[in-house]
N, C-alpha and C positions, 0 to 999 in steps of 0.2 A: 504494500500500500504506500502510496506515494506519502510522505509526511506535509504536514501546511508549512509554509513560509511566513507570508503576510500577517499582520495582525487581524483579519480578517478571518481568515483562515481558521490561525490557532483557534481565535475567541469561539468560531460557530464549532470545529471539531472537539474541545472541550466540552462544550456544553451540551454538545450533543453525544458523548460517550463516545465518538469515534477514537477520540486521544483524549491519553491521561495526564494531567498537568505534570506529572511528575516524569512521564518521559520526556515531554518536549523541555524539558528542563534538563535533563541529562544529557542531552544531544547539546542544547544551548551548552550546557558547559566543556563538553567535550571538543567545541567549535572555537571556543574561548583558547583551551588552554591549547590547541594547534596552532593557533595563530599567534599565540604570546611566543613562539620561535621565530614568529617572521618580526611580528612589530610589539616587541617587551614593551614600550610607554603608553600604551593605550590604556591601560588601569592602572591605578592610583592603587585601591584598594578591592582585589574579590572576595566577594561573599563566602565563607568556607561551604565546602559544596553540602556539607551537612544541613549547613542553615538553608542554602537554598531549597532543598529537596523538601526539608520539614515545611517550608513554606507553599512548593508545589503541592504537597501534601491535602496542606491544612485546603487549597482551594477545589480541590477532588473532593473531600469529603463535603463543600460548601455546596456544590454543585449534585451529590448526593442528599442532601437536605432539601433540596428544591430551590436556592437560590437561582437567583439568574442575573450574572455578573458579567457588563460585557466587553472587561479584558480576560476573561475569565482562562491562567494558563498563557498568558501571553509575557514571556521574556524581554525586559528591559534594563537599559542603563543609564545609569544619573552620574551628568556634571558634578566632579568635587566641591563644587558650593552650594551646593542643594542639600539638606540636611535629610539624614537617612537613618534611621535609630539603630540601633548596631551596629554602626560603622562609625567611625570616625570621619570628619568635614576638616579638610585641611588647606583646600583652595590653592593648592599647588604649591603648598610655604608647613613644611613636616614641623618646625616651631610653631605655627598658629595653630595646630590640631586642636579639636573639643573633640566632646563625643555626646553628642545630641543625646537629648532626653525621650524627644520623641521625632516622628519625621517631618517634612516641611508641608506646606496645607496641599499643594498638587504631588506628594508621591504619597503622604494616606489618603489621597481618593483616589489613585491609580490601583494603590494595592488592595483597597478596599473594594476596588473594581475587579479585582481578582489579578492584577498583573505581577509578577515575579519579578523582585530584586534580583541584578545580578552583582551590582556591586558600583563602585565610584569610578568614572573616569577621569582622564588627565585635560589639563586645561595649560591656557596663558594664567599665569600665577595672579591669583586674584581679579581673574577675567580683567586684565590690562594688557588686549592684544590680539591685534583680528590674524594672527601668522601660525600659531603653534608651537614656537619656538621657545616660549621662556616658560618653561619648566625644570626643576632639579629634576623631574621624574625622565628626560630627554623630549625629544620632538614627535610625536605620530606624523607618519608625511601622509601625503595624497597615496590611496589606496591603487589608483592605476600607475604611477611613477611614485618611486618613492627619492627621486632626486629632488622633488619637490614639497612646497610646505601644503600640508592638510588643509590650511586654513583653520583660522580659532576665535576669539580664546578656546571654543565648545570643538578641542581639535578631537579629543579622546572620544566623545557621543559620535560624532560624524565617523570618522574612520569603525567602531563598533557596528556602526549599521551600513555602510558603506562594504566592507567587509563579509557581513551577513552573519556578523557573531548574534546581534539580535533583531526582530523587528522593528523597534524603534528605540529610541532614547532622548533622553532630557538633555538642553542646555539652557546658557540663557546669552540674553542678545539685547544689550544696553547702546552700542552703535553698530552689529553688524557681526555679534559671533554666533549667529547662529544661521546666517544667510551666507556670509564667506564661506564659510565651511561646504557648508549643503552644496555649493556651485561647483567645488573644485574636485567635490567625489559623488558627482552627479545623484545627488539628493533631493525631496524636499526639504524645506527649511523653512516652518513657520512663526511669524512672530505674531504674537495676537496683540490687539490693544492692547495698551496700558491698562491694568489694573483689570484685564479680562480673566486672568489666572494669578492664583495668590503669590504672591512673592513674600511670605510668610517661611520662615525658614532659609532663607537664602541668603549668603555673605553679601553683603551690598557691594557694586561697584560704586554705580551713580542710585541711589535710592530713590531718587525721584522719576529717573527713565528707566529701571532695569525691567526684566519682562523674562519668564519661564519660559521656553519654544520646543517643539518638539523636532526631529527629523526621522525621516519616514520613507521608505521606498516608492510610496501613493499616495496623492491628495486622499484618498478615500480610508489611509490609515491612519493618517494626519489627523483627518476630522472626526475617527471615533475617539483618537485621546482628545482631541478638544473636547467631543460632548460631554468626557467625564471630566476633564480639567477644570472647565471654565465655572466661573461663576462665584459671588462674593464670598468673603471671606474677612468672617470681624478682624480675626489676628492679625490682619493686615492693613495696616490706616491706608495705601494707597489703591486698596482692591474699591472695584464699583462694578457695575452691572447694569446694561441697557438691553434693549431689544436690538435684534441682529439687523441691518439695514441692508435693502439690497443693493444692487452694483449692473448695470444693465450692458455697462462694458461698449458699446456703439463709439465714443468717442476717448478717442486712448492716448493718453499724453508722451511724447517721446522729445528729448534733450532736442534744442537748435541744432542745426549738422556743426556748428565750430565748440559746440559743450560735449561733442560726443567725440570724450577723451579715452584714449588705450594705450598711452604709453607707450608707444613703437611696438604695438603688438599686434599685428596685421591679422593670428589667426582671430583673435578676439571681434576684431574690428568687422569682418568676415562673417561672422558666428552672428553677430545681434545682427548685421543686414540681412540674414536669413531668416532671421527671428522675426523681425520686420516683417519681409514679405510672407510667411507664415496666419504673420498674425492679420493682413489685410487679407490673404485670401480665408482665414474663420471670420470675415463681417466688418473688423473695425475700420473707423478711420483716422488715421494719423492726424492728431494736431502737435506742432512745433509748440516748445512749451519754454520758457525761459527760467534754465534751471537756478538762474544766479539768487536769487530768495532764500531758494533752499542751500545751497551750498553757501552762502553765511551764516545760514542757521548750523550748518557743520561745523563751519569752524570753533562755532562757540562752545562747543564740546570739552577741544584738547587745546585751543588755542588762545581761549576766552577765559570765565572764570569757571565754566562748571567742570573744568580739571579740581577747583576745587574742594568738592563736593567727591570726587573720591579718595582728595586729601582727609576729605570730615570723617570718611568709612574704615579709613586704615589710622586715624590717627596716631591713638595711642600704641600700638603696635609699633607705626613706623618710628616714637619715639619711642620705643623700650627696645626694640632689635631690629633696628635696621640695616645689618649685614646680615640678617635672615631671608633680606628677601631681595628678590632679582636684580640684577643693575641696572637692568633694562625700566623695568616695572617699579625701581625707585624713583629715579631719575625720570620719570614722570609724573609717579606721585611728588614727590618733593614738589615740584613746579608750582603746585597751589599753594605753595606756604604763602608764597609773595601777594597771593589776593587779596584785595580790600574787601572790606563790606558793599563800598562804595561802587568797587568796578560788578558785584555780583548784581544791586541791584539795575545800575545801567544794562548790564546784559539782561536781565528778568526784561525791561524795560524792552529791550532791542528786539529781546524774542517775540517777545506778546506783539509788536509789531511784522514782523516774520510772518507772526503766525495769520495773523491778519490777513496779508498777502498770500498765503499759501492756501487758505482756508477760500478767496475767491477763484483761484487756479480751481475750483471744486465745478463752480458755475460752467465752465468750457469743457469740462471732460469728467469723464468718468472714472477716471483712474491713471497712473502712471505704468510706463513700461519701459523700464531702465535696465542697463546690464547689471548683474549684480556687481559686479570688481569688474577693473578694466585691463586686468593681464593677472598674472600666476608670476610665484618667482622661485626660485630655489631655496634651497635651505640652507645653502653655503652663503648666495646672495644677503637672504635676508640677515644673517646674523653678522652680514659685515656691513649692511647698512640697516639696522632693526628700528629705528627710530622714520625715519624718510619710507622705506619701503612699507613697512607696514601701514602707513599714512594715506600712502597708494592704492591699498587695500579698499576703503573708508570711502575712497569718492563718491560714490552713492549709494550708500548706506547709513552714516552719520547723522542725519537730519532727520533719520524716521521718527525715533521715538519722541525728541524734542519738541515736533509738530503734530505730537499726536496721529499718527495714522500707523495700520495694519499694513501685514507685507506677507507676501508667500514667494520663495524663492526657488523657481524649477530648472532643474536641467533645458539647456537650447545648446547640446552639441557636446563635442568635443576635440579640443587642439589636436595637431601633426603628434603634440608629443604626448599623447593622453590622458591628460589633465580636462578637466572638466571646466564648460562653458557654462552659466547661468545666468539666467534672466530673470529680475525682482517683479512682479504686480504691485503695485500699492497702491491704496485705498483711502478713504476714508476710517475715520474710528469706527468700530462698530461693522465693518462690512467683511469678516471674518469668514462667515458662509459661504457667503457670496465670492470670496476668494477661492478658496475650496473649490467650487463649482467651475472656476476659471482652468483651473491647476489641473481639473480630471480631462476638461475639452480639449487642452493644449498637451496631454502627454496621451489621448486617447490613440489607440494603434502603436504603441510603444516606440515614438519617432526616435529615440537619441539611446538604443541598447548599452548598455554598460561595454565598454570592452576589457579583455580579459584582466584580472588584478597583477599587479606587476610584483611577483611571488619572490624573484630572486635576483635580480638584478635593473637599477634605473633603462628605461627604452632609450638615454640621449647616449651615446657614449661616439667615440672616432677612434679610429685606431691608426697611430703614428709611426712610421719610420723613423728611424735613426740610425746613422752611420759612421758617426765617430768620435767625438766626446763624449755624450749620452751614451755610449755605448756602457752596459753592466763592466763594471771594475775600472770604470774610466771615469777624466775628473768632475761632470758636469753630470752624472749619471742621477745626484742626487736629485736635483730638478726633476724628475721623474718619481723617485722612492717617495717624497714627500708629497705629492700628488697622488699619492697612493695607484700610480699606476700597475697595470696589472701585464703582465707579460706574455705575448700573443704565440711569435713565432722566431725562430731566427730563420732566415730565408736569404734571397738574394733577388735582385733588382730583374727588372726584365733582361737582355744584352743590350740595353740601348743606350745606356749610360757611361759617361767618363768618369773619375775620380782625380780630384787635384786637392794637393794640400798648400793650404794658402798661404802666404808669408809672413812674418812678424803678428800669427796669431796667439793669443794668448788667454788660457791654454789651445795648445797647438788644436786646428780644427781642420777638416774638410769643406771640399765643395762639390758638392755633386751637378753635374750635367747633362743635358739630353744630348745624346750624341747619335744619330743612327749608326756610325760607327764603332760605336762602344763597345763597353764587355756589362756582363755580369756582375755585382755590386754584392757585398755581403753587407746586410740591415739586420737591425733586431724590430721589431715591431711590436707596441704597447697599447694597452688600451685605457683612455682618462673620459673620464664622465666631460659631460660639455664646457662648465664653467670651469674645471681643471684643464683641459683644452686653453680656452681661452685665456687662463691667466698666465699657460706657458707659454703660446704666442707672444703672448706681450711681452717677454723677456728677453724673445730671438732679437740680437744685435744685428746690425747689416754688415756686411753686404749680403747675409745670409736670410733666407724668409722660409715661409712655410705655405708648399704650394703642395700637388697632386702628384704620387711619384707610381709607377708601375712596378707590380709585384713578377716574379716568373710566371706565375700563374698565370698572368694576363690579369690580375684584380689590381682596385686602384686603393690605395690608400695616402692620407696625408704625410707629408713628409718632408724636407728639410733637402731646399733648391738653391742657389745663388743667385745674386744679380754678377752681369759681365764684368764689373769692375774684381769683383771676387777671385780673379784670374791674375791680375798684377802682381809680376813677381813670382805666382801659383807654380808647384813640380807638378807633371800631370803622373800620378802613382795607376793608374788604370792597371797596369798589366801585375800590379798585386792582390787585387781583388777585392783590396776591402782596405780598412785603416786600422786592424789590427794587426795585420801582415804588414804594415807600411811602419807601425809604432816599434815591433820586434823587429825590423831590419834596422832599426836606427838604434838599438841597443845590442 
């Protein structure tokens, strides 16, 4: 018998006797701990499988009683700030742990809904960081390349369901970690209004914008954890509750063509124009929308005062141990010390004007339809510019919660290098459903398949020639070891090549050239991920570069050519074969 997948699935085969909460629980963990070989940081903390099971248990027997629970047996995972009773909440900082008394107001009505704990996942340390990257627990990358960042802060929930360790899981998304994510490991990614879902239990970023989100393989799983989510919650002063509004969708707002920014990322830029046309051939029509409103409203975020307002959330902490926590994620909170009263309420002042303007953007369209991020970056990238790139992340997503509106964030594609494309809806407050309803039209006929998880090694890599410094036990060799290059072949060149060693090099080097007269060439060949690639390039001194060299084979790989000046002075060694035979004929 085929086993369920979807929370759909589970919840009907549970209830219906087909499956016992306690197996699909057992599978969930056995899926778990296969994959903690491929990607160790994705949980914080698991549930020991004992507890899980007692708890699959306890919802078999619920369901023999005659409840009718309807996550009833459904395996999930919760962001490490989301407080979970038997586990410890450490928000990615092992000195700030507590160990909650009870759990937060949306995971006892998920559980109460019958849904199964699986345990804590890993985040941006104190949800400060739409990348993945700042964790002591390491980075989850993007589940189809893992040279790349998962996206976060909610990098651990994403990649968990991305993966297929569970049907859904909890984050949360204060500017944008729970839509980042969802886009780059082709998920959904729901954010609900403000104060749709309790945020009762939850380590504050921004207390005033934060928001509990789910991510989900389907709008249609999405919105059965909303139906048990949502809804008020005294323990929470920011929780409220309105009637669902609809969203007729006919008129759909999209960035002016010079706001529709990608960062030199062509396949990105590609991906929403498809998105686009897509979306006028299901009905709508494009209205050009002037995003600059809302990208002020962004800046006031991280740029403005309400950085410090998550100076207010970490205070004390960040004055009792602050070499506890990130450099990254200090060095922003710090930022707010320097806030006035003064500049906070000018910006309250700026906003409520924002919002103003944003609030009439409502009268012309019925929604926005923005990229979610405007490129993907490495994880090498991001940590050597983690402050700027991550920023990059943010461009249209930062202003959501500030202005009050709802957002569901779906798969539209996927990059050359298989990393995931996303496209945001946003709405009005309150049009949650009616998002939903958008999410299931636009992924009906499953347009954007997942492609295969990238199990064992990054999809970017090149594989380099080299023939005479870089050569293993020669002096420049290190420039490779420290790139962690991986070593392919030793071979030899096609015959079409000469060999010249060049004069007053130092250390002594080659130069290789095409020659249809030439000989054979002895190469060692390596292989570097892409931004290790590029960072050796940029090292090659001239007259020497790195062009296209042929293998015997007849394959082409990169490799290490001259310019003609390279020749001045140059012994042409060809009829030694190589430049280790040319380095032992001189000794």
């Amino acid at each position: 018998m085929t086993h369920p997948t979807t929370v759909a699935e589970i919840a009907q085969g549970v209830r219906s006797g087909a499956f016992r909460a306690e197996t699909i629980a057992q599978m969930a963990l056995a899926r778990i701990a296969a994959y903690a070989e491929i990607q160790p940081a994705v949980w914080i903390h698991r549930l020991p499988e004992a507890a899980v099971l007692a708890m699959a248990r306890a919802v078999d027997a619920r369901i023999v009683a005659g409840e009718v629970l309807p996550l009833a047996g459904v395996p999930f995972a919760i962001k490490d700030n989301i407080d979970l009773a038997g586990a410890p909440t450490t928000a990615g900082c092992p000195d700030f742990a507590y160990d909650p008394a009870v759990s937060s107001g949306v995971v006892a009505r998920l559980i109460a809904a019958g849904a199964v704990a699986m345990g804590k996942t890993n985040l941006d340390q104190f949800a400060t960081g739409l990348n993945g990257t700042r964790s002591p627990h390491g980075a989850p990358a993007c589940v189809t390349n893992r040279a790349y960042v998962s996206g976060g802060s909610s990098s651990g929930s994403a990649v968990a369901v991305a993966a297929g360790l569970v049907p859904f899981a909890l984050g949360t998304d204060t500017a944008g970690s729970g839509r980042v994510p969802a886009a780059f490991n082709g998920l959904i990614g729901f954010k609900p209004t403000k104060g749709r879902w309790s945020t009762a239990g939850v380590v504050p970023a921004c207390r005033s914008l934060d928001c509990v989100t789910v991510f989900a393989h389907n709008p249609a799983d999405a919105a059965l954890v909303d139906a048990v989510a949502a809804g008020a919650d005294a323990a929470d002063p920011w929780s409220r509750s309105e009637a669902d509004q609809p969203l007729a969708l006919s008129r759909v707002g999209v960035p002016l063509p010079h706001q529709r920014q990608f960062l030199g990322d062509p396949a990105s830029e590609r991906l929403y124009d498809q998105a686009l046309e897509r979306l006028v051939a299901m009905g709508a029509t494009l209205v050009d929308i002037d995003l600059a409103p809302l990208s002020e409203a962004a800046r006031l975020l991280y740029d403005g005062p309400w950085v410090a307002e998550r100076t207010a959330a970490m205070a004390d902490f960040l004055a009792s141990h602050p070499d506890s926590i990130d450099p990254v994620v200090r060095t922003i909170v710090e930022g707010g010390q320097g806030r006035s009263a003064v500049e906070v309420f000018r910006g309250i002042y700026r906003l409520a004007e924002l919002k103003q303007q944003s609030d009439a953007m409502w009268r012309d369209i019925d929604a926005l339809f923005l990229p979610t991020t405007p490129t993907i970056y490495r994880l090498v990238e991001m940590r050597a510019a983690p402050i700027a790139l991550n920023s990059n992340l943010g461009l249209y997503t930062n202003f959501v919660n500030l202005l009050d509106m709802a957002a569901i964030a779906v798969p539209a594609g996927w990059r050359p290098n298989g990393t995931g494309f996303g496209v945001t809806l946003i709405g009005p407050a309150w049009t949650d459903r009616a998002l939903f309803d958008f999410a299931a039209q636009w992924l009906a006929d499953d347009p954007y398949p997942t492609p295969p998880l990238d199990l064992e090694t990054p999809m970017e890599t090149v594989h380099l020639a080299v023939v005479g410094a870089h050569l293993e036990g020669m002096p420049l060799h290190w420039q490779l070891t420290s790139r962690n290059a991986r070593h392919v072949a030793t071979t030899t060149t096609a015959p079409t090549y000469r060999l010249y060693a060049m004069a007053d090099s130092v250390p002594p080097k080659p130069a290789l050239i095409h020659d249809a007269t030439g000989a054979a060439i002895a190469v060692e060949v390596y292989e570097l991920d892409m931004a290790a690639f590029g960072s050796f390039v940029a090292e090659v001194p001239p007259p020497l570069a790195i062009g296209t060299v042929t293998l015997a084979d007849a394959s082409t790989v990169k490799g290490f050519v001259a310019e003609p000046r390279a020749l001045t002075g140059a012994t042409d060694i060809t009829e030694l074969g190589g430049w280790r035979a040319f380095i032992a004929s001189r000794t």
